[in-house]
C-alpha positions in Angstrom: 11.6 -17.2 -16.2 15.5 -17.7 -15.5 16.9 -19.4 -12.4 13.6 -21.0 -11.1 13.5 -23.8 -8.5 12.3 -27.1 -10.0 9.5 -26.9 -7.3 8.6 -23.6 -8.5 8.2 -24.6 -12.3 6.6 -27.8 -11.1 4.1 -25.9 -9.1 3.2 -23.2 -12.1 2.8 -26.8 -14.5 -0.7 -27.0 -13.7 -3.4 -25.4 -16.2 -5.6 -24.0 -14.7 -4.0 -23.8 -10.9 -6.9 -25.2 -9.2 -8.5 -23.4 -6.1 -7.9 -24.8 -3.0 -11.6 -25.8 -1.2 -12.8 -28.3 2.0 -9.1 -30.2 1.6 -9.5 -31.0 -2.5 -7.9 -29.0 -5.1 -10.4 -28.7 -7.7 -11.5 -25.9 -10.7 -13.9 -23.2 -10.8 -17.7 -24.6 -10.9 -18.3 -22.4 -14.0 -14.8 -23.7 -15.5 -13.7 -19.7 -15.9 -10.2 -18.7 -15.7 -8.4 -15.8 -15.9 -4.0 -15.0 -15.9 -1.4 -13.8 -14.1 1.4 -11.9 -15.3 5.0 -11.3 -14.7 5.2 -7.6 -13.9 9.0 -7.5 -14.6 8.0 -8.7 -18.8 4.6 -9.0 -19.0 4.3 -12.5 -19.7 1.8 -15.4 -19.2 3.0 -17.4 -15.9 0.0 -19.4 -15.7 -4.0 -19.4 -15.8 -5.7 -19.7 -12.7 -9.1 -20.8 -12.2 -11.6 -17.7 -11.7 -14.2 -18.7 -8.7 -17.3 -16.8 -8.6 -20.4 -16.9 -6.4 -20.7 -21.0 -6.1 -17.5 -21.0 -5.5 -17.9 -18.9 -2.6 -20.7 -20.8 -1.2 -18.8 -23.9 -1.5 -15.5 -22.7 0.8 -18.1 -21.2 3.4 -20.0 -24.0 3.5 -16.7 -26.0 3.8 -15.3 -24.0 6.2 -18.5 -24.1 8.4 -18.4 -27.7 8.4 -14.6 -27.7 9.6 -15.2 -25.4 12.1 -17.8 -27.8 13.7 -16.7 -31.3 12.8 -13.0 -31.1 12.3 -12.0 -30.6 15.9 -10.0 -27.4 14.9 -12.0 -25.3 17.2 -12.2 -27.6 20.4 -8.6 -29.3 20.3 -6.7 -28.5 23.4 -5.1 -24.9 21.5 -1.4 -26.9 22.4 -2.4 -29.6 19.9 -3.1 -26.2 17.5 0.0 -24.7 18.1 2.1 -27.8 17.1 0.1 -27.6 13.7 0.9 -23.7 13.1 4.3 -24.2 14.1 4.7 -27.0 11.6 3.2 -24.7 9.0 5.9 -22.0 10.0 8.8 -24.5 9.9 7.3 -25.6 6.3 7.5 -22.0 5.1 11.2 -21.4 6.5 11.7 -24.7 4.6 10.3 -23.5 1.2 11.2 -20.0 2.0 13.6 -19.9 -1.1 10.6 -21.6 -3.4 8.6 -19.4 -1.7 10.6 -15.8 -2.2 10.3 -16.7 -6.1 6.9 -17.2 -6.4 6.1 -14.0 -4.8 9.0 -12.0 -6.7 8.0 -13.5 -10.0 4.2 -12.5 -9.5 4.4 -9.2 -7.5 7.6 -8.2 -9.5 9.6 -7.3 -5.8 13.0 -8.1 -5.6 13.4 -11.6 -5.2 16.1 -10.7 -2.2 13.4 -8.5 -0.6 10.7 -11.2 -0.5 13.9 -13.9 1.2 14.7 -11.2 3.5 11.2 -10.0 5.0 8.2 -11.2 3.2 8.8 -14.7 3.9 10.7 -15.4 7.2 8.7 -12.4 8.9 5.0 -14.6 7.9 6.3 -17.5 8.9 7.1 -15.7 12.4 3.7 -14.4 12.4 3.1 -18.1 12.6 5.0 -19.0 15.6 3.9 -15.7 17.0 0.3 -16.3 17.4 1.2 -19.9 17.7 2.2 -19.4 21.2 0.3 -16.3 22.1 -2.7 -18.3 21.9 -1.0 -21.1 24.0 -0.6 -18.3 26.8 -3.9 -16.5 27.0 -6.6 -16.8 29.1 -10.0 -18.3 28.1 -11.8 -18.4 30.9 -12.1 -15.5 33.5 -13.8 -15.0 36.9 -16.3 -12.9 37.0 -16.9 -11.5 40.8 -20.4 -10.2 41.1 -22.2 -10.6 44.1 -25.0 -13.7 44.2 -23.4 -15.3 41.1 -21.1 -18.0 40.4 -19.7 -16.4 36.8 -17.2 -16.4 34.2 -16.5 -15.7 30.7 -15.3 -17.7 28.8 -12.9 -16.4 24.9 -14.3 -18.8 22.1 -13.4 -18.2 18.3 -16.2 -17.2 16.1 -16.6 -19.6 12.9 -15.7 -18.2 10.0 -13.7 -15.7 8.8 -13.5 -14.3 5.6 -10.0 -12.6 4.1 -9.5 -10.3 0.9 -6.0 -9.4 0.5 -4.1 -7.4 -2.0 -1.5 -7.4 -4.2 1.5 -5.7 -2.7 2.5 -8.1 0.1 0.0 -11.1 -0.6 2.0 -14.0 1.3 3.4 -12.2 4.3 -0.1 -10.3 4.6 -1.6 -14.0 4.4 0.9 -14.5 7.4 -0.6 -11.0 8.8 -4.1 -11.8 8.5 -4.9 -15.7 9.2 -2.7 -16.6 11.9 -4.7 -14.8 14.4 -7.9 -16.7 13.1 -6.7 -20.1 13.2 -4.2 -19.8 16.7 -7.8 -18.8 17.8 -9.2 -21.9 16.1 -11.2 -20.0 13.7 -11.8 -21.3 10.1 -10.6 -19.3 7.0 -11.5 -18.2 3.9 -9.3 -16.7 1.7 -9.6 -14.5 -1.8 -6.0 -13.3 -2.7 -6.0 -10.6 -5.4 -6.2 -11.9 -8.9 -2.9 -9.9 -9.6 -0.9 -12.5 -7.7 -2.8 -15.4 -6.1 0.4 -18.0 -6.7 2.3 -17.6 -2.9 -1.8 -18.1 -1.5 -2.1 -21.3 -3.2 1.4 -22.8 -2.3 0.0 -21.4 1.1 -2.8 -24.1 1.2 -0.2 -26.9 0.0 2.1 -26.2 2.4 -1.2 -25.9 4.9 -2.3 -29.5 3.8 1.3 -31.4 4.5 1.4 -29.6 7.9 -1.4 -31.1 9.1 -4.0 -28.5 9.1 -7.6 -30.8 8.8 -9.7 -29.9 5.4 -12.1 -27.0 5.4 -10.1 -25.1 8.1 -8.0 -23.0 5.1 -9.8 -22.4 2.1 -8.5 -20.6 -1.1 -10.7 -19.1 -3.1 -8.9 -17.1 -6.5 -10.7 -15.5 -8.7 -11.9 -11.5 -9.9 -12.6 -8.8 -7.3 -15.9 -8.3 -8.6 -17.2 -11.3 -8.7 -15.3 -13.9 -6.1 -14.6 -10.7 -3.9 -17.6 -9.2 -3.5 -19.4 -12.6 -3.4 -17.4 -13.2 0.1 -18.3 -10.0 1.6 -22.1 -10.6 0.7 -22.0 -13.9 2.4 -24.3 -14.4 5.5 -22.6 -17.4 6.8 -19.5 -15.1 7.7 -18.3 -14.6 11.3 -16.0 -11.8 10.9 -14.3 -10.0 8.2 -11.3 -8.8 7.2 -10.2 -6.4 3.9 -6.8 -5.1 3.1 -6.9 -2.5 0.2 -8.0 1.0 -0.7 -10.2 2.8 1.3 -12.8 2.8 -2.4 -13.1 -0.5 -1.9 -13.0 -1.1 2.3 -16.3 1.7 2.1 -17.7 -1.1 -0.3 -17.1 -4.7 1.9 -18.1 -2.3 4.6 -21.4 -1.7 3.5 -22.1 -5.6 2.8 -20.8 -6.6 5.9 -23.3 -4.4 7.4 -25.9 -5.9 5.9 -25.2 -8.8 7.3 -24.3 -7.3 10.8 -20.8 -9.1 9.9 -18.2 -7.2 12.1 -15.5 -6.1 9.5 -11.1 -5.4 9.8 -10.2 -2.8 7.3 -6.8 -2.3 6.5 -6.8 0.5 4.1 -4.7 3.2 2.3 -2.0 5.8 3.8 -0.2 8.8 3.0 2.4 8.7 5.4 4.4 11.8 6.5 8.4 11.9 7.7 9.0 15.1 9.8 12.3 15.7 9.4 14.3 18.2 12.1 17.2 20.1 11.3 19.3 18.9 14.2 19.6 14.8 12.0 22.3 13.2 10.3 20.8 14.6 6.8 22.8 12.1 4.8 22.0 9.2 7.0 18.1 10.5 6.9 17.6 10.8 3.1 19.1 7.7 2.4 16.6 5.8 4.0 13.4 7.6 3.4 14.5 7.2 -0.4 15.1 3.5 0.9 11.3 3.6 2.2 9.7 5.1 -0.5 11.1 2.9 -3.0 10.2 -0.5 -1.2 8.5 -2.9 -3.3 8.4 0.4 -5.7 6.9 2.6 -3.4 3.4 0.2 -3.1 3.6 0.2 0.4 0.4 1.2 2.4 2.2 2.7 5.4 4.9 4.3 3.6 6.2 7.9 3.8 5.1 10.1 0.7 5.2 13.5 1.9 8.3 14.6 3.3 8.2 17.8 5.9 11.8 19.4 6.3 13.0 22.2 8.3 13.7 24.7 6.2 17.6 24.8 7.5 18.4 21.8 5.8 15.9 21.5 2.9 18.5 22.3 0.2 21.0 19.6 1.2 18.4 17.0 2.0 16.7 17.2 -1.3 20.2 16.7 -3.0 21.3 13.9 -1.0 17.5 12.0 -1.4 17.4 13.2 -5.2 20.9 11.9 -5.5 20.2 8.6 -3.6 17.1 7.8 -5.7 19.0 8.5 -8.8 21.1 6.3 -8.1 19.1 3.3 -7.6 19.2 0.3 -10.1 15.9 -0.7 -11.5 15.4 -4.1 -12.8 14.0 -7.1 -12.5 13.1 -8.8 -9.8 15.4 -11.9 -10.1 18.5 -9.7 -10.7 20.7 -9.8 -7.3 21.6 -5.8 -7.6 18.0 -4.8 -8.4 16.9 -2.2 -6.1 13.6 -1.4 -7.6 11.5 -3.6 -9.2 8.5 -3.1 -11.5 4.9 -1.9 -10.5 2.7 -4.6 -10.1 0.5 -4.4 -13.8 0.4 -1.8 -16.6 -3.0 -0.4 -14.7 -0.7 0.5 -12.0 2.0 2.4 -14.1 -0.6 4.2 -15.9 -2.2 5.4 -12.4 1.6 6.6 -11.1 2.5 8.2 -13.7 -1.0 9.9 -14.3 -0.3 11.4 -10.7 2.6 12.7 -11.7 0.9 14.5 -15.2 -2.0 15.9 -12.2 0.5 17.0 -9.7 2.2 18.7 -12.5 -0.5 20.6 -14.1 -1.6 21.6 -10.8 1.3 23.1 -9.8 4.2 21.3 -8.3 7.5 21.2 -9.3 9.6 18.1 -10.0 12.9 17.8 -8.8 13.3 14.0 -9.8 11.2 13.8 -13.1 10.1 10.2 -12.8 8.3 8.6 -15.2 8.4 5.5 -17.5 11.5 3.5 -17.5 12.9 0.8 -19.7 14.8 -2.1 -19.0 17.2 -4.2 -21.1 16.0 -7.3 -22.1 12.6 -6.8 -20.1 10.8 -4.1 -22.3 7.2 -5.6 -21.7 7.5 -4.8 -18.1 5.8 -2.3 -15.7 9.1 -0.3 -14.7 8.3 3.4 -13.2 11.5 5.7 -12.3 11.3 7.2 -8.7 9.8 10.9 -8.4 10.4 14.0 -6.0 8.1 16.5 -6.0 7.7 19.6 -4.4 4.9 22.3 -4.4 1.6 23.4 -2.4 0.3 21.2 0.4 -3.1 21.2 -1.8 -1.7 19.6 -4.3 -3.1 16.3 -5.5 0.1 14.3 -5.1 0.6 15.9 -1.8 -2.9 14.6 -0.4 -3.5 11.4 -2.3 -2.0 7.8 -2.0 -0.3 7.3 -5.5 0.8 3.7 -4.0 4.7 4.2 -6.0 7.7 5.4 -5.8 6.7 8.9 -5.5 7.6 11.2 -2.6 6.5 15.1 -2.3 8.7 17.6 -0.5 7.6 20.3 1.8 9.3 22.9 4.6 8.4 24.0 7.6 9.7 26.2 10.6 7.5 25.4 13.5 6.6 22.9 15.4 3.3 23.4 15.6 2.1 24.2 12.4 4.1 21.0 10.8 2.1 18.9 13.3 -0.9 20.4 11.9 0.3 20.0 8.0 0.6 16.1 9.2 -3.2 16.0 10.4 -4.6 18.0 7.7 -4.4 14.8 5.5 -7.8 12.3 5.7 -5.8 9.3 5.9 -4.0 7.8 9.1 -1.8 4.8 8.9 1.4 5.6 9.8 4.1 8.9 10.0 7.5 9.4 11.5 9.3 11.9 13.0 13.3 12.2 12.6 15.3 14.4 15.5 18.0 13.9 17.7 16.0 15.7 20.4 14.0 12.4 22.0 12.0 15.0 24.1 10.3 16.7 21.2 10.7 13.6 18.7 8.1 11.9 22.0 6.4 15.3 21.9 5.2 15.3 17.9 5.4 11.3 17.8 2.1 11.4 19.9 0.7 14.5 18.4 0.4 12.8 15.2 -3.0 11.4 14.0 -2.1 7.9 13.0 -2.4 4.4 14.2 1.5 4.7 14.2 4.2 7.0 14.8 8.1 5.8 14.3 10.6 7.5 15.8 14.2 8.5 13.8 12.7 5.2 11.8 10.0 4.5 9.1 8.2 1.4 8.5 9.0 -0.8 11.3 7.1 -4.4 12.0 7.8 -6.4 14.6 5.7 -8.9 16.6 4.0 -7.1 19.7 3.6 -4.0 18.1 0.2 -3.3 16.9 -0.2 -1.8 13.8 -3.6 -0.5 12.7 -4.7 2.8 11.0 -7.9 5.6 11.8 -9.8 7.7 10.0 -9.3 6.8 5.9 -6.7 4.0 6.5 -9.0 2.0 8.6 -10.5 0.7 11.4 -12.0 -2.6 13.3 -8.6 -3.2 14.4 -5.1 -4.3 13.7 -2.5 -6.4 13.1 0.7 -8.4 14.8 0.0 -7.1 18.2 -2.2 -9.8 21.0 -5.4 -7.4 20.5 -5.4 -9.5 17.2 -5.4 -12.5 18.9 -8.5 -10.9 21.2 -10.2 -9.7 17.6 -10.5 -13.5 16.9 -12.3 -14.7 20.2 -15.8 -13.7 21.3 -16.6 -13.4 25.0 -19.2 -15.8 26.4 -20.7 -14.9 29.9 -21.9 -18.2 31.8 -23.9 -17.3 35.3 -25.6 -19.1 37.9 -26.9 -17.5 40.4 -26.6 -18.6 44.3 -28.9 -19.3 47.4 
């Protein structure tokens, strides 16, 4: 592990890293652990202990307790918003101890995780921080013979599964909304990379924030995952993951009549007119489909292009991919980093054997790559494919750095190729023409459609998904904030 921070090295010392639960840092009840691996080499960077159902019960009951006693939920929400903003400047703080953590256990490029991961959760922060400060909680209500109002109070708690691909800023994402709310959290990260989580709940504990608001609970999917979805004493819900899964904590949440967030899956599309800068326009879709090695939910895997200009765009984008240095994360001219664990590799590149057998065409072969001095490590080469809109790859998430090429001529009939798919997270449309770019941007079935852009985040946009890729509601927009507080109608009634 070259070039660490002291902190860092000093926070990974530790064996097992405890769990973070009701303010104490303590081991798994059972004493079970399980490890965490370096995706860029495949080693060992530390054993973490593995919670498991009395685990669970222990942060819910904790977090119960602090949302009652601790005065989280009934301070004045300024006195909250000095503690989140404390927690955001503690992030900014640590952000290079921080970017390292989550590069050496995601694999990302360590410049990536400095440059958005990082500084855009602690945002979220400050975001919600002050939204909260500025929203209404109590509301007239004119009805004739009553004296009424409602009145916006946070639920309890509020359980959080989160994935692997952006684990601290999706932290960031997820939990800010809850606690500017004055919810209480618990949190499973996925056991793939639970490191940034737990320096989450130490950085958490020096800003301030009382014990049993933020619990962390690590441990395997099966067990300390669905254990939290099962749990009665939940308020609300909220899964980020595959759709598999979400149709999974679904189902338990309903059993409990727990209202459930799922952010799921994607297969984004990029419509691409023939009227763009095709240079400018391959460059960053390759850029896109490439972030953190092409695991991004929301990203765009199937590329539509006009027929005009389908020639010279796949040779600019095949071009541009081929081009792209992958190494390891730490390395400062790394482009692409590894996948996330061997399981992952072998499910990218057994896309790739499908697609191919079914059909399509590579025009960027893809496959396993090798990198000096980090054999052991997950590494995937970038893909371009091509072939029938049936195809596999063309209408399943492969979550890497896989795109699939296909051409159309009319307007219409591309807007239906974009809808055919089951998923809808996010697509874009690319033209110089705003009038028809507006025109096919809200045609689009999706909880998000960019303009002459792909994956854009920024606070006050809401970002949410339909049909496969979700539902419940989204993210970084103020309905968040509203997904957080239950209305409470108080009524007297006059004469």
């Amino acid at each position: 592990m070259p070039n660490l921070n002291p902190e860092v090295t000093k926070f990974l010392s530790p064996q097992p890293l405890p769990m973070y639960i009701g303010g104490r840092w303590t081991k798994a009840i059972s004493g079970a652990t399980f490890e965490t691996r370096d995706p860029g080499n495949g080693t060992i960077l530390a054993r973490v202990a593995a919670g498991d159902v009395a685990d669970v019960e222990a942060a819910v009951v904790a977090a119960q307790e602090a949302f009652q006693k601790s005065g989280w939920a009934t301070m004045p929400v300024n006195d909250r918003a000095v503690i989140l903003h404390r927690l955001a400047d503690l992030i900014t703080k640590h952000q290079e101890i921080l970017s390292q953590i989550e590069s050496l256990d995601v694999g990302k490029p360590r410049g990536q995780a400095a440059a958005f991961d990082v500084p855009h959760a602690a945002q979220t922060f400050r975001y919600y921080a002050d939204l909260a400060v500025h929203t209404r909680r109590r509301e007239p209500i004119a009805v004739s013979g009553f004296d009424a109002h409602t009145v916006r109070v946070p639920y309890g708690v509020c359980g959080f599964i989160f994935p692997w691909n952006f684990p601290f800023l999706l932290v960031g994402w997820g939990v800010a909304p809850a606690l500017a709310a004055g919810n209480t959290v618990v949190i499973k990260p996925a056991e793939d990379t639970p490191l940034s989580t737990l320096y989450f709940a130490k950085l958490a504990e020096e800003a301030g924030v009382p014990p049993g608001v933020i619990n962390v609970v690590t441990g395997l999917g099966e067990t300390a995952g669905t254990a939290l979805s099962r749990h009665p004493g939940l308020k609300r819900m909220s899964f980020t993951g595959s759709p598999e899964v979400g149709r999974l904590i679904a189902e338990a949440c309903g059993r409990n009549l727990v209202p459930v967030k799922l952010e799921l899956g994607g297969k984004g599309a990029a419509v691409i007119f023939d009227d763009v800068n095709v240079d400018a326009v391959a460059e960053a879709l390759a850029g896109a489909v490439t972030l953190n090695a092409g695991q991004v939910c929301c990203t765009a895997t199937r590329w539509l292009v006009h027929e005009k200009i389908r020639d010279k765009f796949v040779e600019k984008a095949t071009a541009t991919l081929g081009a792209m240095k992958i190494g390891y994360g730490a390395d400062a001219d790394t482009n692409i980093g590894p996948v996330v664990s061997e399981k992952q590799r072998a499910r990218v590149l057994g896309y790739l054997d499908k697609g191919v057998k079914a059909g399509a065409r590579l025009l960027l072969a893809g496959g396993r790559a090798e990198v000096k001095g980090h054999e052991q490590g997950y590494y995937v080469k970038p893909a371009l494919m091509t072939g029938d809109p049936g195809n596999v790859c063309a209408r399943e998430e492969i979550f890497g750095p896989v795109a699939y090429v296909m051409t159309f001529n009319d307007e219409d009939k591309v807007v239906e190729l974009v809808n055919s798919s089951s998923y809808g997270l996010a697509n874009s449309v690319w033209s110089n023409n705003l009038d028809r770019a507006n025109r096919v941007a809200e045609q689009m079935v999706a909880g998000n459609s960019w303009i002459n852009a792909h994956n854009l985040f920024a606070h006050g946009l809401p970002y949410a998904g339909c049909n496969l890729s979700g539902c419940g509601g989204g993210v970084l927009g103020p309905e968040t904030l509203s997904d957080y507080l239950r209305n409470q109608t108080v009524a007297r009634p006059l004469g």
